[in-house]
N, C-alpha and C positions, 0 to 999 in steps of 0.2 A: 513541502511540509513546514518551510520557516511561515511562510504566510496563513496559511493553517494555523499554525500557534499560536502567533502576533493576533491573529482574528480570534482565535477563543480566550485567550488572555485579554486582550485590550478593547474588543469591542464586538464581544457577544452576541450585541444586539443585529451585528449580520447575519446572523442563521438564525431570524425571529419568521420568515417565510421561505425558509429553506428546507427540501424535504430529503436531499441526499447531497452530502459534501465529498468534497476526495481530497485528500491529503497524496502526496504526489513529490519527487525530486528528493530528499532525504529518506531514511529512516521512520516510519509512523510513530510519533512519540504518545506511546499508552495513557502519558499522566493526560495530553491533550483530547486524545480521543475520549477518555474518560469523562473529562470537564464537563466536553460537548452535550455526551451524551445523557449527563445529570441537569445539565443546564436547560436541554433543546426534549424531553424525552421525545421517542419515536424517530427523531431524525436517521438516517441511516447515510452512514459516513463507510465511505470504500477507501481501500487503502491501494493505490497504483504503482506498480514497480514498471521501470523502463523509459518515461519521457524521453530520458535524451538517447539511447539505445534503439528507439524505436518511433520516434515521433510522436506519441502518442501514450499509450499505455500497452504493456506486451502479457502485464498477468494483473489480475485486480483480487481482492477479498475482500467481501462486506465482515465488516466487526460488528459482532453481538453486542449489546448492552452489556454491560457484569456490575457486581456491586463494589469491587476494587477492579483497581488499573491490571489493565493486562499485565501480563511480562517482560514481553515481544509481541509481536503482530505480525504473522508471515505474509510474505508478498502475495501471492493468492496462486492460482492459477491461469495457464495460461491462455489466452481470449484466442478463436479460432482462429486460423491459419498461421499462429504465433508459436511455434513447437521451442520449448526450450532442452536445452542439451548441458550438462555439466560435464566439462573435456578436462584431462590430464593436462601439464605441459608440452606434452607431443601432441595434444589436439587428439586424443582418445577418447572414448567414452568411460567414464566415471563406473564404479560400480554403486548400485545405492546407498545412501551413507557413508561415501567417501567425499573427500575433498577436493573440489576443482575449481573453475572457473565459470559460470554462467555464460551463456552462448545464445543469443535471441537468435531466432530463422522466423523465415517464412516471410508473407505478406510486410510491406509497409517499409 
């Protein structure tokens, strides 16, 4: 995500033949995806949770356009054979809307 930022704040003009960006390794920061997507319209910017969890990406969400900054951005859901699990500190499963620990499975 830092390099996402540093690239919509300081030089724009890389996503002038860009048709889908991913912001990826942090947090997706609203006010940038925002920027982007006032700057670039149509561009479709995904937001990747898991790189170093999973090599890769283990859940992604495309962000909408809006006319203000998100709030938050949630990680998205999770890409086939990638099952996520939220465990207790016993390594339990979570009831919905409790508080645990993220858990990537599967492939990769």
């Amino acid at each position: 995500a830092s390099l996402f930022n540093y690239l919509t704040d300081e030089h724009p003009e890389t996503f002038d033949s860009v048709t889908t960006a991913y912001t990826v390794g942090e947090a997706a920061s609203p006010v940038h995806v925002h920027k982007l997507h006032s700057a670039r319209p149509g561009i479709n910017v995904i937001n990747g949770y898991g790189p170093a969890e999973a090599m890769i990406y283990a859940t992604t969400h495309t962000i909408e356009p809006a006319n203000q900054p998100h709030t938050a951005i949630p990680i998205g859901t999770p890409l086939v054979n990638k099952p996520l699990y939220v465990l207790d500190t016993a390594l339990r499963l979570c009831a919905p809307g409790a508080t645990g620990e993220l858990y990537v499975s599967g492939d990769g």
